[in-house]
C-alpha positions, 0 to 999 in steps of 0.5 A: 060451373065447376068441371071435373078437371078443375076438381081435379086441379085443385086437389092436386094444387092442395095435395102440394101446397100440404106437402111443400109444393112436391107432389108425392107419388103414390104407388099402384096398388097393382104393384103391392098385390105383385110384389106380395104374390112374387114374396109367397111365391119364393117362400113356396119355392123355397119351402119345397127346396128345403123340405126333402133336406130338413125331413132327411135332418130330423129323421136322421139327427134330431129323433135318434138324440131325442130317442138316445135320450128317452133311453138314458132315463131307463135300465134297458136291454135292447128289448122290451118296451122301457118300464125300468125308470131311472132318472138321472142314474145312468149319467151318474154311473156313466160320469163315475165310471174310470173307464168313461173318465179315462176314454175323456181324458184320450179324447182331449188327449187326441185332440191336442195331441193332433193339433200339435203334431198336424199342424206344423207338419202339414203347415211345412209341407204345404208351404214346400208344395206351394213352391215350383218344382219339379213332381210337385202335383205327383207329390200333392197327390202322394201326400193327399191318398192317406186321406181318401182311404177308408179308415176300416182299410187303413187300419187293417193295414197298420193292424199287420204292420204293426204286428209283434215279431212278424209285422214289417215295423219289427222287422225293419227295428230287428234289421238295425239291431233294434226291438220293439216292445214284446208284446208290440206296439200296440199291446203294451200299455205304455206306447198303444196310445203314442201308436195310435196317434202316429197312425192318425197323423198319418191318415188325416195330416193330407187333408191339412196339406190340402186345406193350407195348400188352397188356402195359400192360393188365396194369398196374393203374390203381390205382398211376397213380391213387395216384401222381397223388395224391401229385403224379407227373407222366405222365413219372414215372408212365411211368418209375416205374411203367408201364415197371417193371412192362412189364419182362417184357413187353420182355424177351420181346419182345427175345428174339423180336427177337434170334432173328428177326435171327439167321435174317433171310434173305427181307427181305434176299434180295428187297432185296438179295441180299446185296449190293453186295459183300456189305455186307447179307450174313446167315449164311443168304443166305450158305448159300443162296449156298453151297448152291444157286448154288455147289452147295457143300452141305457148306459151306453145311451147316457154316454152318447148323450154326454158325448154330444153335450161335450161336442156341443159345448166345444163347438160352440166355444170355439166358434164363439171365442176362436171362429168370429174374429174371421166374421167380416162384421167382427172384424170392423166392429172391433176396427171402430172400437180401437178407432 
């Protein structure tokens, strides 16, 4: 007579005779309804995490470009429902237009302009603070105030320097026995957009200092004290070392001062307002002149558009050619392939 647990041994000794003599272990179900209550769990939590800040997302960045770009397709004037269908004719006029055209090229200009000159100042000072001495942290912080001002403040404030005959710029030229332009810095075409650029370098080159200085923490001492060893001078050390391994630490820094040149607008709004002639025209005082003074809101729509396509265009690129070789998978892909 066969019993229960003689059953029970044959299937075992068949279930390992099938599999080469070891058992498998089978897992509970328990385990599997656990496991799958824990997953939907974490989903939920994180769905209630993420929805206040995703909601904030769309409310506030994906609806206004969906509805700057439902504006761009109408001749509209700030009231009334949009009835005047255009097309694609406001992006032409806008692309057309020698303003718009001269507001891109300051753009590009500001960009550049401030990587060359930001860079390598605020790269020398920073390694200058990162040595021992004595005021050093009154000295980081000197440096770092510009920065936390208010760009309305810090313009006002250049505004009355810069001010011909009267302001403290002209005073101090006239008291060397020299003179700036008549109309001042700031009125005469030639130097209004070089003016503004100093006053940018000013107000943004302490969060360079401050970037490059807490990426220099990151830097091993060890390396500085190996390559003293073997005879490199501070200038090789520097060069060799210390700027190599500051790499991503300039690079993000360049990305943060491309995109904030490409929206720069209330600098150069309270200085200039554009002018004179439009020499220190951006692409968003140029919107807000089409927008609100000459109440052309589909024009001044299809430029918003614009600009967010060239913001877009150059985010992108530079994350793709510049950005990735600090990406870790990068880095060792490109290890195997010269392996």
């Amino acid at each position: 007579m066969t019993t229960a647990s003689s059953v029970d041994a044959m299937s075992a000794t068949t279930r390992s005779n099938a599999t080469g003599g070891v058992t498998p272990p089978v897992a509970p179900k328990g385990n599997d309804r656990r496991k799958k209550k824990h997953n939907r769990r974490m989903a939920l939590e994180a769905s209630i995490f993420i929805a206040p800040a995703l909601l904030l997302f769309l409310f506030f960045v994906v609806w206004p470009i969906i509805r700057a770009v439902q504006f761009s397709l109408y001749r509209w004037k700030g009231f009334g429902p949009l009835v005047d269908f255009v097309g694609l004719r406001n992006y032409v006029s806008v692309l057309t237009n020698e303003v718009f055209q001269g507001a891109l090229a300051h753009n590009l200009f500001i960009v550049v302009v401030s990587i060359i000159l930001q860079l390598p100042l605020g790269l020398g000072i920073a390694l200058l603070l990162n040595r021992k001495m004595w005021g050093r942290g009154v000295l980081r912080t000197i440096v770092f105030v510009p920065y936390i001002l208010a760009e309305v403040i810090v313009a006002v404030v250049w505004f009355q320097l810069l001010q011909p005959r009267y302001g403290a710029i002209d005073t101090i030229l006239e008291s060397i026995g020299l003179s700036g332009p008549a109309q001042g810095f700031l009125g005469d075409p030639k130097y209004a957009l070089w003016t503004v650029m100093v006053v940018l370098t000013w107000k943004y080159i302490g969060l360079a200092i401050i970037l490059f200085l807490a990426g220099l923490q990151g830097v091993p001492e060890e390396l500085n004290e190996a390559a003293q060893i073997d005879g490199a001078s501070w200038w090789q050390t520097q060069f060799r070392i210390t700027i190599p391994l500051l790499g991503p630490t300039i690079r993000m820094w360049a990305f943060l001062s491309m995109v904030g040149s490409l929206q720069l607008f209330d600098m150069v709004w309270i200085l200039t307002k554009g002018g004179p002639a439009n020499s220190t025209t951006t692409m968003v005082t140029f919107l807000i002149t089409e927008g609100t003074q000459r109440s052309n809101f589909g024009i001044a729509s299809a430029a918003s558009v614009i600009l967010f396509v060239i913001a877009l265009i150059m985010a992108l690129f530079y994350q793709r050619f510049i950005l990735r070789r600090d990406n870790p998978d990068y880095v060792s892909r490109k290890r195997r392939v010269k392996a």
